[in-house]
N, C-alpha and C positions, 0 to 999 in steps of 0.2 A: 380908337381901335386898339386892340391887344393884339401882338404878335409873343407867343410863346415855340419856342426852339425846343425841342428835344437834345437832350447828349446824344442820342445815338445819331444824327443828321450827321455829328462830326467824331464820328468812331473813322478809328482805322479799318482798314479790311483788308485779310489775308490773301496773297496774291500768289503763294507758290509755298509748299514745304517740299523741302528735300534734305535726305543721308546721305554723307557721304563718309568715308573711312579714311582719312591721310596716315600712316602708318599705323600706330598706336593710338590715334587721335582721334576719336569718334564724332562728328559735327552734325549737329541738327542744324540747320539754318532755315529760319521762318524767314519769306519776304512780306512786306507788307505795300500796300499805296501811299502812306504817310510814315513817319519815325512814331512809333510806337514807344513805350512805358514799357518795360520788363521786370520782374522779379524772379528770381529765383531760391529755391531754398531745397535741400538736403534731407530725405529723410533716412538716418543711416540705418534703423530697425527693422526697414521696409525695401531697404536697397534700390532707393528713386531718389530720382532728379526730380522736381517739379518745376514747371515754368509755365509763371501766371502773365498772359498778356492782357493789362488795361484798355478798358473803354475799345477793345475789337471786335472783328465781327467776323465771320466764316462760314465759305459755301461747308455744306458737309463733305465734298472731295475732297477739302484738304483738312481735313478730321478724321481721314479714314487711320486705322490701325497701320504702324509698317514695322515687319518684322525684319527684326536686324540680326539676330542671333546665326546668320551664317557668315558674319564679318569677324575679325579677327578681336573686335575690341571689346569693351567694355560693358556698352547698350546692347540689352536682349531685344525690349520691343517698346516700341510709341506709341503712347494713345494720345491722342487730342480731341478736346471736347469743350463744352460748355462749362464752366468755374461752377461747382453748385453753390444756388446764394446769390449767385449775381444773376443781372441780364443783360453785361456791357463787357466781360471780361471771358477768354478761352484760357484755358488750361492743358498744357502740354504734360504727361508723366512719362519720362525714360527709368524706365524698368533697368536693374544692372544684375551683371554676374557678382560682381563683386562690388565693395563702396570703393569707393575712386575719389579722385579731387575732381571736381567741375568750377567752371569759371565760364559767366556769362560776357559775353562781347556784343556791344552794338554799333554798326556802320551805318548812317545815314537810317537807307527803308530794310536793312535785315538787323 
Protein backbone atom coordinates (compact mmCIF):
# COMPACT_ATOMS: atom_id res chain seq x y z
CA UNK A 1 0.00 0.00 0.00
CA UNK A 2 1.17 3.75 -0.70
CA UNK A 3 -0.06 6.38 1.38
CA UNK A 4 1.05 9.78 0.15
CA UNK A 5 0.18 13.09 2.39
CA UNK A 6 -0.13 16.44 0.75
CA UNK A 7 1.56 19.60 2.54
CA UNK A 8 -1.43 21.35 2.16
CA UNK A 9 -3.56 18.52 4.69
CA UNK A 10 -1.11 20.27 7.21
CA UNK A 11 -1.34 24.01 6.19
CA UNK A 12 -2.27 26.46 8.59
CA UNK A 13 -5.65 28.44 8.06
CA UNK A 14 -6.49 31.87 8.66
CA UNK A 15 -8.99 32.28 11.33
CA UNK A 16 -9.59 36.09 11.68
CA UNK A 17 -7.65 39.43 10.25
CA UNK A 18 -8.14 42.45 12.05
CA UNK A 19 -6.83 46.54 12.44
CA UNK A 20 -6.38 48.09 15.00
CA UNK A 21 -4.71 51.67 15.73
CA UNK A 22 -3.14 51.91 19.64
CA UNK A 23 -2.01 55.45 19.38
CA UNK A 24 0.90 55.86 16.92
CA UNK A 25 1.00 52.13 16.53
CA UNK A 26 -0.81 50.70 13.52
CA UNK A 27 -1.23 46.55 14.18
CA UNK A 28 -2.44 44.20 11.65
CA UNK A 29 -2.88 40.88 13.55
CA UNK A 30 -3.62 37.80 11.49
CA UNK A 31 -5.07 34.85 13.64
CA UNK A 32 -4.37 31.57 12.58
CA UNK A 33 -5.58 27.67 13.80
CA UNK A 34 -1.93 26.63 14.14
CA UNK A 35 1.40 28.96 14.80
CA UNK A 36 2.38 29.78 11.55
CA UNK A 37 6.03 30.82 9.70
CA UNK A 38 6.12 34.63 9.00
CA UNK A 39 8.24 36.74 7.06
CA UNK A 40 8.37 40.04 6.62
CA UNK A 41 10.35 42.49 4.48
CA UNK A 42 10.33 46.26 3.48
CA UNK A 43 9.93 47.67 0.33
CA UNK A 44 11.12 51.47 0.97
CA UNK A 45 10.59 52.56 -3.02
CA UNK A 46 7.21 51.33 -3.04
CA UNK A 47 6.24 52.35 0.61
CA UNK A 48 4.94 48.61 1.74
CA UNK A 49 5.14 46.36 4.29
CA UNK A 50 4.96 42.91 3.04
CA UNK A 51 4.09 39.81 5.10
CA UNK A 52 4.53 36.43 3.61
CA UNK A 53 2.69 33.63 5.50
CA UNK A 54 4.07 29.90 5.03
CA UNK A 55 2.32 26.81 4.06
CA UNK A 56 -1.51 28.80 4.79
CA UNK A 57 -4.52 28.73 3.60
CA UNK A 58 -7.52 31.38 3.50
CA UNK A 59 -11.34 31.81 3.04
CA UNK A 60 -11.28 34.86 0.64
CA UNK A 61 -13.20 36.94 3.61
CA UNK A 62 -10.27 37.34 5.24
CA UNK A 63 -8.51 38.54 1.96
CA UNK A 64 -10.61 41.06 1.48
CA UNK A 65 -9.10 44.77 1.04
CA UNK A 66 -9.29 47.03 4.43
CA UNK A 67 -8.87 50.52 4.04
CA UNK A 68 -7.15 52.18 6.96
CA UNK A 69 -6.35 55.45 5.71
CA UNK A 70 -9.08 57.21 7.99
CA UNK A 71 -6.69 56.12 11.28
CA UNK A 72 -4.29 58.42 12.34
CA UNK A 73 -1.19 56.10 11.48
CA UNK A 74 1.00 54.94 9.20
CA UNK A 75 -0.93 52.11 7.06
CA UNK A 76 -3.11 53.54 3.94
CA UNK A 77 -4.50 50.14 2.99
CA UNK A 78 -4.21 46.03 3.18
CA UNK A 79 -4.43 43.72 0.55
CA UNK A 80 -4.22 40.06 1.17
CA UNK A 81 -3.85 37.48 -1.17
CA UNK A 82 -2.48 34.46 -2.56
CA UNK A 83 1.77 34.80 -2.80
CA UNK A 84 2.13 34.63 -6.65
CA UNK A 85 4.52 31.56 -7.30
CA UNK A 86 3.14 29.58 -4.69
CA UNK A 87 0.19 27.55 -3.79
CA UNK A 88 0.84 27.08 -0.05
CA UNK A 89 1.70 30.63 0.97
CA UNK A 90 -0.69 34.29 1.45
CA UNK A 91 0.78 37.47 1.21
CA UNK A 92 -0.29 40.43 3.20
CA UNK A 93 0.95 44.15 1.58
CA UNK A 94 0.39 47.37 3.94
CA UNK A 95 0.49 50.07 1.74
CA UNK A 96 2.14 53.42 3.76
CA UNK A 97 1.88 57.15 3.90
CA UNK A 98 5.29 57.35 4.73
CA UNK A 99 8.23 54.45 5.18
CA UNK A 100 8.18 53.78 8.87
CA UNK A 101 10.05 51.06 11.15
CA UNK A 102 7.92 47.92 11.17
CA UNK A 103 8.70 44.91 13.33
CA UNK A 104 7.12 41.63 13.13
CA UNK A 105 5.79 39.90 16.43
CA UNK A 106 4.54 36.31 17.02
CA UNK A 107 2.30 35.00 19.93
CA UNK A 108 1.54 31.45 19.99
CA UNK A 109 -1.67 31.26 16.76
CA UNK A 110 -1.27 35.48 15.79
Amino acid sequence: ALLVLSGQVFSQEITNVSFVQEGEVSKLIIETDKEALAERFHVTEDKQIILDLKNVKSSPKYLRGIDTSEFPGSAVFISGYKKPGSTNDVRFAIQLRDNVRSMLETNSNK
